[in-house]
Structure formats: structure tokens, C-alpha cells
N, C-alpha and C positions, 0 to 999 in steps of 0.2 A: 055236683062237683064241678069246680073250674076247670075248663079245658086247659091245657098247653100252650096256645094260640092266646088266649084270651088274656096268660099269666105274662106274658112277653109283650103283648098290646100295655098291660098294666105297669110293666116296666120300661114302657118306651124302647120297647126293642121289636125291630120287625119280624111278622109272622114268617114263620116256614111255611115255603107253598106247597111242599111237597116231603114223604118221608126220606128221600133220599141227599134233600138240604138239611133235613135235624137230627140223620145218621148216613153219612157215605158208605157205610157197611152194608152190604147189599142185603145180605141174609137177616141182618137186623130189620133192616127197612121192610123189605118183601114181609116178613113175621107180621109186622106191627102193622101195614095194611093190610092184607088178611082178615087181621082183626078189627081195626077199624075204621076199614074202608076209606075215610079222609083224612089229611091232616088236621083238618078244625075238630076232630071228633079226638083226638089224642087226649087221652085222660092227664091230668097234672104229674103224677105220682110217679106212673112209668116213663114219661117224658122226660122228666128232670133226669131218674135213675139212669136210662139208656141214652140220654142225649150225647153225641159224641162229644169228646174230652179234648183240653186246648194238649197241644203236645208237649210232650217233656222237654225243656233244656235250661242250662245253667241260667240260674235267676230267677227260673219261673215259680216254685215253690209248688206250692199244691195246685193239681191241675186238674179243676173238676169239668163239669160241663159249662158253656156259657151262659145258659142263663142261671145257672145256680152259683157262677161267678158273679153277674151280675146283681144278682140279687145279694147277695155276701157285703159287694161294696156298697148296696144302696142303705144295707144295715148299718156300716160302717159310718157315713157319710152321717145317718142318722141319728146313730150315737154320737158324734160330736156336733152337731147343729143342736144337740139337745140338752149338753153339758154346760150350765152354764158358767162353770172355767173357759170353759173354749168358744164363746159364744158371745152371751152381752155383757159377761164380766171380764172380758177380753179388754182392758182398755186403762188407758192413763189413769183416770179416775180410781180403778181398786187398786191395780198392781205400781201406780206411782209414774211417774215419765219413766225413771231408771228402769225398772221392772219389766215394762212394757218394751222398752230399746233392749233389755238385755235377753229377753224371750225371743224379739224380734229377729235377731243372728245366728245363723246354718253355723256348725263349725266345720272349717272348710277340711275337705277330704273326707268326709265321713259319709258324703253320698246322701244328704238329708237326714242323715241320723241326728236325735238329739243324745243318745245315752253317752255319746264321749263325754258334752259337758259334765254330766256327774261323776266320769270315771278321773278328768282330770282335775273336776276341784276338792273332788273324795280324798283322791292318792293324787295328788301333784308330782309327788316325787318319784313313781311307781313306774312312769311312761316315758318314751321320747317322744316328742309331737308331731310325729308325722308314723307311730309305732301306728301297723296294724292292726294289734291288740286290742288299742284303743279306739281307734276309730272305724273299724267294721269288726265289731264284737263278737258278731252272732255266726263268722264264716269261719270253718276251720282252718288251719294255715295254708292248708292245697288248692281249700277252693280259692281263698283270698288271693294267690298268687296266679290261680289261672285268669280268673275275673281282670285284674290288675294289666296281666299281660296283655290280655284281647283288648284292652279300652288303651293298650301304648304310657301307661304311665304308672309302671310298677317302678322305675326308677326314682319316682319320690316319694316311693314310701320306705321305711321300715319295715323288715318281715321278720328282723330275729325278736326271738321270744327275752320281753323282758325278764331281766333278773330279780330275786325277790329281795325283797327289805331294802330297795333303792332308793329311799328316804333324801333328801338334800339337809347335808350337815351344816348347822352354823357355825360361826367362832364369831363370838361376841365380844372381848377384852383387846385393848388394846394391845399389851402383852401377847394373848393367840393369835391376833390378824400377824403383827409384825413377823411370828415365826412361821409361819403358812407363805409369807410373802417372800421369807427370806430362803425357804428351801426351795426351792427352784427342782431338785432331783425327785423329791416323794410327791412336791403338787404342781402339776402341770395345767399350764394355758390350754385352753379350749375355745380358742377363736379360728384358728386358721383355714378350718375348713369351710366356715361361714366366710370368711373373707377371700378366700380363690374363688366363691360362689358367683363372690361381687366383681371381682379384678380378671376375670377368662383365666382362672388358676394360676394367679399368681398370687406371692406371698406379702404380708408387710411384717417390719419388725415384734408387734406386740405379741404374733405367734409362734417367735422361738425362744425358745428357754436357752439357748447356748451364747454365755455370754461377749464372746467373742464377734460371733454372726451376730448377734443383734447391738451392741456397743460400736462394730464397724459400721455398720447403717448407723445408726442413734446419730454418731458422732457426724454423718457424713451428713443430714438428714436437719439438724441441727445447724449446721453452717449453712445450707441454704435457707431456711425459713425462719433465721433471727438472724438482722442485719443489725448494724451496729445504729443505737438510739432505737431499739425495738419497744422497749416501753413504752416509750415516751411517743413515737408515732402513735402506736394502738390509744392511748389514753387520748390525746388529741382527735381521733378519728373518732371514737367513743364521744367524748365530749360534742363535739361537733354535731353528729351524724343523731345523736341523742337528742337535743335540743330542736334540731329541726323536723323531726318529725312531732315531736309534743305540736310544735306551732303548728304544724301542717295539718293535722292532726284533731287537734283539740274542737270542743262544739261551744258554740257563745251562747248562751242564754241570753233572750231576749229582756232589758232596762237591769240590767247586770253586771257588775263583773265577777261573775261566777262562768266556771269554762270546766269540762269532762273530757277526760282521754280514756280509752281503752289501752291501758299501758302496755297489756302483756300483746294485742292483738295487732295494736299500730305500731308500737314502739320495742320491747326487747324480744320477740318473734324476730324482729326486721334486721335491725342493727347489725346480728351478727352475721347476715347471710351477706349485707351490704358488704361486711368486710372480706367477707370469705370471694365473694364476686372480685373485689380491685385485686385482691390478694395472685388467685386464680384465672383472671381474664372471664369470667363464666358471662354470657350474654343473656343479661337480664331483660324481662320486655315489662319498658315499664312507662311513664304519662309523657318520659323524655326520647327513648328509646323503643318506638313502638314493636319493631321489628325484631327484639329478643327473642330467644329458643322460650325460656323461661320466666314465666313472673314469680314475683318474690314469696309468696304462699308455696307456688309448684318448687319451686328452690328449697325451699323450709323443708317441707313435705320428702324429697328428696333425700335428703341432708337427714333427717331423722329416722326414716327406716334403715337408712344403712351403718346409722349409729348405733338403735337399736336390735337390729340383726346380728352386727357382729361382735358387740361390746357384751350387751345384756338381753342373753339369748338363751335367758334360765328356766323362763315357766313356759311348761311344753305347751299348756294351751293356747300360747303365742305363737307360739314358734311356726307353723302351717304360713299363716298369716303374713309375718313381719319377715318368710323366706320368700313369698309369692312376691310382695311388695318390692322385697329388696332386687330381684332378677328381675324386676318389668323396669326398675327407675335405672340400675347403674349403668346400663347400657349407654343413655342420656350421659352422665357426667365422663364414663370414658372416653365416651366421641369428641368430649369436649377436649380433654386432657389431654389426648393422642394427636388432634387435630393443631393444636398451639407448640406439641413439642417437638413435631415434624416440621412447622413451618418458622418456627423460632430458630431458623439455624441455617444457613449458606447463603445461597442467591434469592430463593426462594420468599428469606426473611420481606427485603425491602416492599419485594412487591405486594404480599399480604398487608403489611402492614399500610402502603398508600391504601391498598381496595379496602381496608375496615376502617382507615381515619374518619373520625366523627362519626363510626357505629356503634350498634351494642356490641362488636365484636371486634371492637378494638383493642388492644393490648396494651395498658397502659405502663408505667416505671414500675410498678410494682410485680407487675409479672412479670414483665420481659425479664426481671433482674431472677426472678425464680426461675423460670424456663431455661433460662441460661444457663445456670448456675447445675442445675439438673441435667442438662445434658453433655456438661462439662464431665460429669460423671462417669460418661461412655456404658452409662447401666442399658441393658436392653429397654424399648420400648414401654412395654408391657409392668416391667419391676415399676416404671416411674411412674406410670397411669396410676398404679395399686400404691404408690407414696404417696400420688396426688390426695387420693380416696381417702386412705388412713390418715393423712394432717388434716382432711380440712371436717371429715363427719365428725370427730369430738367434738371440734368447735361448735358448730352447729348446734347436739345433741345439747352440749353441757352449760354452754354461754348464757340460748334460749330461757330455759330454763330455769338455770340459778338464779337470773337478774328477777325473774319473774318470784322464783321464792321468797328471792331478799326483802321485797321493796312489799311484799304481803307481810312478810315477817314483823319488818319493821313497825308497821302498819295494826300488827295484832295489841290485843289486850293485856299487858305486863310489861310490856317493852315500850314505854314511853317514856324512860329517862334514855333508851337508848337509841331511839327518834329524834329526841331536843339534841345528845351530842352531834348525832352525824348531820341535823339542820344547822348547826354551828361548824363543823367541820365542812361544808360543804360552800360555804360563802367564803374559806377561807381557801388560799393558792400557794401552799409553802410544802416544805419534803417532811416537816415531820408530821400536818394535815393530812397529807398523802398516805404517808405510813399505817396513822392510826386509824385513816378511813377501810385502806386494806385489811388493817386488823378487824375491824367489824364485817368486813366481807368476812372472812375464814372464820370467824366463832357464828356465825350467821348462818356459812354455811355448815358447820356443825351439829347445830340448831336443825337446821333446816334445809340439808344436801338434796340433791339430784341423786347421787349413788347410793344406793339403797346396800349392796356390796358388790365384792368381785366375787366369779368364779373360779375356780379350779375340781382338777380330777387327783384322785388319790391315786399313784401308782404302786402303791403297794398297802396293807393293812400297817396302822401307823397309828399310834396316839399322841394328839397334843394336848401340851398345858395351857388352857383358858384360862389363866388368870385366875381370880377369886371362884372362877368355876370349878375348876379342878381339872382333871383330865377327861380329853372327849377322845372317844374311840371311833376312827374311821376304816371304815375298809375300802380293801383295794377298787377300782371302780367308780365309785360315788364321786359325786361333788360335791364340792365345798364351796360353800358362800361366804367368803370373808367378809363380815360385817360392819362395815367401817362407821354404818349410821348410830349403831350401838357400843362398835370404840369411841364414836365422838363423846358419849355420855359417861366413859368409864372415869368414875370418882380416884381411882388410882394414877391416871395418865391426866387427869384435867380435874382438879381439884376443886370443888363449887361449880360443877359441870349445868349445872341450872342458869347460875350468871356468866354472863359472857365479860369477856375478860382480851381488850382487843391487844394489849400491849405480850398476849401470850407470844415464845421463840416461834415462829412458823415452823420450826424443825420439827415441834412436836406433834403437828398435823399428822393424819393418815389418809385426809380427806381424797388427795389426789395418787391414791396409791404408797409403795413403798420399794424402793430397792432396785433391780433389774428393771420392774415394767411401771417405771413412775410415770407420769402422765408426761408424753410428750411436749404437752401447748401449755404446760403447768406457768411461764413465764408469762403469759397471755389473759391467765384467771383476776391474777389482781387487780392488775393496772387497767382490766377493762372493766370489769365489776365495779372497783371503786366509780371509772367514770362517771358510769352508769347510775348509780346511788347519788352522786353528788348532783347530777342534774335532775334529778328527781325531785330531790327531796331539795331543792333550789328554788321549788315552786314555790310562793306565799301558801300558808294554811295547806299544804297539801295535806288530803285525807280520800278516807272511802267514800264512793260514790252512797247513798243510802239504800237499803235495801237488800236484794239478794246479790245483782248487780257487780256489788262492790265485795264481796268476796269469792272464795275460791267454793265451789260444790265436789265434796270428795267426800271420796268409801277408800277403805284399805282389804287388805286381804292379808293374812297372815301367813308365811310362807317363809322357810329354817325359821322360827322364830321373830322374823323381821316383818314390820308392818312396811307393805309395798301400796305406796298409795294411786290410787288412780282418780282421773276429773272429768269433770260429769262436762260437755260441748253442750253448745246451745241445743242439741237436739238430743240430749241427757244420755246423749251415748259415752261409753268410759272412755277416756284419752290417758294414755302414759304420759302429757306434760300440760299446763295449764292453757288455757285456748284464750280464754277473756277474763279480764278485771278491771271494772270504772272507778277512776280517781277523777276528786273533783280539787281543782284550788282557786284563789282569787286572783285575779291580774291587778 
């Protein structure tokens, strides 16, 4: 029989030299030599049995002796080095790049747990995302709260017990979304506590429902951030700022005139963060300005978690994520906003602004006139930093993004008669060119939106009429995802909803909301969209780069009924907005 000694050598654990190291119990020990005079002479059987025990506390689970703990893990260990799921079929090759990146990622708060993922893409709608339920499954509620409290960060979780049948309801007709948008009393906003998260608990308009408080700001809010010929600068700046980066940009093929841009990576990522920078003073570091807080990626980057945070902060299995994201960056843009709106105002002004002349943190006519304008207000501090925040992350978020969709769209297979107009539309410089080029933005985006829908909370048990659907019954509680992607398509409100149709009334959109919380920067979507498209598609021969390259790599996921799509980044990880697409054209 194997000794004691021998089974420990065997597991690379060192021998006991003595009975009173592999039991401090005295009366055990003294027994056991007695009988067996040495420690090398300890039989296996009653070693393992009597070996003292690891001690009890919270965490430990079963607490046997050490080496039959050991021994436990090395079975452990062994059973996966021998599985070959977890092993040499571990890899790009079987499970796909995607597959492999998506195995690859902890869901955060779970403590290395993987069962959250299945519990929230099982029941999406069952959990909140940072619900204890969901991501430490296996503790009861008391222990979960004592654990939580000792590690100091039971404050971001969830402890109350989800509700059952908490499903997320859609409304899919035009006719349902407009009457969900217009009761303001039974569906309530569900942003504002994501946005005090961002702003040191302060408020912005999109998360009051009381038309008054929020129309007073709107109104106020409004006069600082559209100055008179607002269009018409943004479409100029667009135009401009678009063009030069394609050149800057672009790659020459060697006895050629064939040239490649990554358009979404160099050029509509970029643009709109440029504008958002002159707009807001933000000190960019960039090949002119070395000495920036931020380069224009870490600006993007910025600018989209706290869009996504606080705008569409609907699938819980984000939600952990896109809150950690959002409290590590906003910190960065309030410094910025508080620091211009302190020093834009007395004696103070002049001298700032000689020490930042020809910096990145300099303050050009376009802020100054906003900081100004803003602190003319007499609003606290804090309200304008959280104005600052709330005007400029849509832009960001929705600019990015749609130019990126459009110029794919365009680009797709079916839509090549409506490629040749806006190549003809786009060499041409007149208001009704202009018009009908914005018309193809908005059926484009219809087509082909960023807003997948809004949210809302049902406060009270309510049923609406969806349209051709009928009546959907929501209870108190839930949220509603008003589904605008799926009003774009409703054959009742958009008649041949298949063909786009640019000379459509704009009135009849839902694209950018409806009612009380219409999109603030709604004046901002056309005129820089349109730019955007006309310098594009301005290229000779533009087209898709060949191969995979030159399209978009997406999965969706299905969630109220709505297909939410996600894109695969160079390292096939899932991105909520598009990262890279190569077009090639002739010079």
C-alpha cells in the first residue's frame, strides 16, 4: 500500500515531517504514532481520512483535508486538459474567430462566472444587469449581500429579487410607437439615472417627462447650440473636413490610378468628433497639436459609451459594461466642460485665453460663443457640464454611425439606381440637390437606422393599439421598446416601404423620435449626412474595396422582436457600431 508521505511527494506537495504537522490535534497525532511510529510509515487511507481540515469560512465551500484537496483540483485540472472542447479544439479554426472572441470574455461582476451569459441571452428580459440573481446564481440573497459588502462594492449591484414575466415589450407600427411617444403620463423615460451616473448627479432634459421643465431647458438649450446659418456652417464643415481626410487618407497603388480609404475608420468615425471638438473647445492631440488631453479614437471612444449608456441601455447583458465604461471616461469630458465654463467669463477670460493661443486648448469663435451663451444662463455649474454631455454624446453616437450605414447601403446590391441619383446629385450645388439628397439620407435611414428603438417604463398596466397588430397588453413595470426600425417598414405609414422614396414629407419620419423627447440635434442629421454622402459618392467609380474588406461583418440578435445588429472589429470581437469598411475609386 502507498504510504501518506509518498501520495504527497506524488502530488508535488511536501512531506509531513512529523504527525503533529499533518494533524495539530494532539490526541490524534500521539494515536497515530503509537501506531505507526513514523510519519513515512502512515498508511494512505487513514492519512487522507484524519488529515486536518482547511477551516470553515465564507467562500470556502467544502473543506476537506489538503491533500485530498489537492488531489480534487489535480482531477479537476485533468478533466479539462483532457476535454478536447477545452483543449486543442479550443481555437479559431473549430469555434470561428467570432466564437473564439465570444468564449473569450468574463461577464463582468460575476466573479468569473460563465452561467450569467446563458441566463441573460436565455431570458434577456428577466434581469437587470448588474441583478445578483443573475450574476452570482448559485449564493443565496444573504450570503450574496454579505460577500458584496466585505469586497466594498455591494453598491453596484442589484439585490432586489427580479419580477417574473419581465419580458421587454415591443411596439412595432407606426401608429403604436407615435402613441407610446405621445403619452408621456402611462410611459415613462428611463435615462436619468444613467445620466446623473455621467454628470456628478445632475440632470439633462431627455429625463423629464414634465413638459414645462423640459421645454424651458429645450427652449433655452436650443438658442445656445443653433446659431443663426446653422445649417449651412455644419454642411460646409462636413464638406470640407470630409474631403480632406479621404485625401489624407487614402492609399495609391503602385502604376495606378486606383486609391483605397477605409471610410468608416479614417473618415466618418472622425468628422464628427472634429466637429464636436471646434463646437466644445475639447483639446484634441493630434499630428498638429501634439499636446492634446485626447486623440481622436480616445474622443470617439468617449463620446460612444456615454451615448450608449445613457440613450440605449436596454440589454442587461450590457449594461455591467457600458456603466463601468461610462464612470471611468466622463470624468475626462467634465473636466473639460467645467474648466472652459469657469474660465470663459470675468478677468480671468483674457488671460486663459493669451496662455492657450495656438494650443490644443484653445478656444475658438465657436465655443467661446457657446460658453458664453451658457453661462449667460446663470444655471449652476454642474446643470451646464451635464448640457454640455447631453448635446454633444448623440452626435457622436448617431453622426458616426449613420454616415457609416448610409454609404454601405448605398453600396449594397438592389440599390443601384439609387447610387447613379445621388452620384448625380452629388456633383450638383443647388437647394433643391440639397433637399432631395437629404431625402435619401432619411429613407436611407429608414432602411438602414442606428436606432434599433427607444425605451420606456409602463407605469401603470395599459394596453396599446399596434396598428395592424392589434392590441398589446403591457403591465405595470416592463419596458417598452418603441420600435422605430420596424415603424420605418410599416406599409400603412410608408407605402412601398421596400422603395425609398426621397421626396417623402419629413414630418412623416419617426426616425429621430416623436413629441416631447424629439432628438435635440435633429437639425444637425441632414445637412451633415447629406454632406457626407455627396463627398463620397463624388469619388470617380467609387465602390467596395474587393473581398471581405469591403463589407460590413455582422450577427444580430433578436431581442422585443427587433433584430439588433452587432460588428465583428478586426479582432472579431462584437462592436455596437461599424469599426472598418474599404472603398476603393479611380483618381
Amino acid at each position: 500500500m502507498l504510504s501518506f508521505n509518498r501520495f504527497r511527494r506524488y502530488l508535488n506537495l511536501v512531506p509531513y515531517k512529523d504527525f503533529e504537522d499533518w494533524n495539530p490535534d494532539r490526541e490524534t497525532a500521539r494515536a497515530a504514532e503509537l501506531l505507526y511510529g513514523h510519519i513515512d510509515n502512515l498508511e494512505l487511507y487513514p492519512g487522507l481520512m484524519a488529515e486536518v481540515t482547511k477551516p470553515a469560512m465564507p467562500g470556502s465551500g467544502v473543506c476537506p483535508g489538503h491533500t485530498t484537496g489537492r488531489g480534487i483540483l489535480d482531477d479537476a485540472v485533468a478533466l479539462v486538459r483532457g476535454d478536447r472542447f477545452l483543449s486543442y479544439d479550443f481555437n479559431s479554426t473549430t469555434l470561428t474567430n467570432w466564437g473564439f472572441a465570444k468564449l473569450g470574455s468574463l461577464p463582468p461582476g460575476a466573479y468569473g462566472g460563465m452561467l450569467p451569459h446563458l441566463l441573460f441571452n436565455g431570458l434577456p428580459g428577466a434581469w437587470a444587469g448588474t441583478s445578483t440573481y443573475a450574476l452570482l446564481p448559485f449564493y443565496t440573497p444573504k450570503a450574496v449581500q454579505g460577500i458584496l459588502k466585505q469586497n466594498k462594492v455591494i453598491e453596484q449591484y442589484d439585490l432586489k429579487r427580479p419580477a417574473s414575466d419581465m419580458d421587454v415589450v415591443g411596439i412595432h407600427t407606426q401608429e403604436g410607437c407615435k402613441k407610446v411617444f405621445e403619452d408621456r403620463e402611462n410611459f415613462i423615460v428611463m435615462y436619468q439615472k444613467a445620466i446623473r451616473n455621467c454628470t456628478d448627479n445632475h440632470d439633462f432634459m431627455i429625463g423629464w417627462d414634465d413638459a414645462k421643465r423640459h421645454d424651458d431647458r429645450s427652449n433655452l438649450l436650443h438658442k445656445v447650440f443653433f446659431e443663426e446659418g446653422f445649417e449651412a456652417k455644419v454642411s460646409q464643415f462636413f464638406k470640407t473636413n470630409v474631403a480632406k481626410l479621404i485625401k489624407g487618407h487614402s492609399l495609391k497603388y503602385s502604376n495606378s490610378n486606383r486609391r483605397s480609404i477605409d471610410i468608416v475608420r479614417d473618415v466618418t468615425n472622425v468628422t464628427p468628433i472634429l466637429w464636436l471638438a471646434e463646437r466644445f473647445a475639447i483639446p484634441l492631440k493630434t499630428h498638429e497639436q501634439s499636446r492634446g488631453l485626447l486623440s481622436i479614437p480616445e474622443a470617439f471612444g468617449v463620446y460612444l459609451v456615454l451615448f450608449m449608456y445613457q440613450s440605449f441601455n436596454i440589454i442587461p447583458a450590457n449594461e455591467w459594461k457600458l456603466r463601468e465604461g461610462a464612470l471611468r471616461v466622463a470624468p475626462v469630458l467634465r473636466g473639460i466642460f467645467e474648466a472652459h465654463l469657469k474660465t470663459q467669463q470675468g478677468f480671468k477670460e483674457g488671460v486663459v485665453d493669451w496662455l492657450a493661443k495656438g494650443s490644443a486648448f484653445e478656444v475658438g469663435p465657436e465655443a467661446d460663443r457657446l460658453y458664453h451663451a451658457l453661462n449667460d444662463s446663470k444655471l449652476p455649474i454642474g446643470d451646464l457640464v451635464g448640457d454640455c454631455i447631453g448635446m454633444g454624446a448623440p452626435v457622436a453616437g448617431n453622426l458616426t454611425q449613420q454616415a457609416s450605414l448610409l454609404i454601405d447601403l448605398y453600396l449594397s446590391e438592389g440599390y443601384e439606381e439609387y447610387k447613379a441619383r445621388i452620384v448625380e446629385l452629388a456633383h450638383m450645388d443647388d437647394a433643391a440637390s440639397e433637399k432631395e439628397l437629404q431625402g435619401f439620407v432619411y429613407e436611407g435611414m429608414r432602411h438602414s437606422g442606428v436606432v434599433p428603438g427607444l425605451p420606456r417604463v409602463a407605469a401603470k398596466d395599459i394596453t396599446v393599439m399596434d396598428g395592424a397588430r392589434g392590441p398589446i397588453h403591457v403591465k405595470a413595470g416592463h419596458t417598452v421598446l418603441i420600435a422605430t426600425s420596424k415603424a420605418n417598414m410599416d406599409p400603412v405609414a410608408f407605402p412601398n416601404p421596400e422603395k425609398l422614396n426621397p421626396h417623402r414629407p419629413f414630418k412623416d419620419y419617426t426616425l429621430l423620435g416623436h413629441g416631447l423627447h424629439f432628438c435635440f440635434g435633429a437639425r444637425l442629421v441632414g445637412c451633415s449626412l447629406a454632406a457626407t454622402l455627396r463627398e463620397v459618392f463624388k469619388l470617380k467609380n467609387v465602390r467596395r474595396a474587393p473581398g471581405r474588406q469591403g463589407h460590413f461583418t455582422r450577427i444580430y440578435h433578436e431581442f422585443a422582436g427587433v433584430k439588433m445588429w452587432q460588428y465583428l472589429d478586426g479582432n472579431a470581437k462584437e462592436s455596437p457600431i461599424p469599426t472598418t469598411l474599404t472603398l476603393e475609386y479611380d483618381e
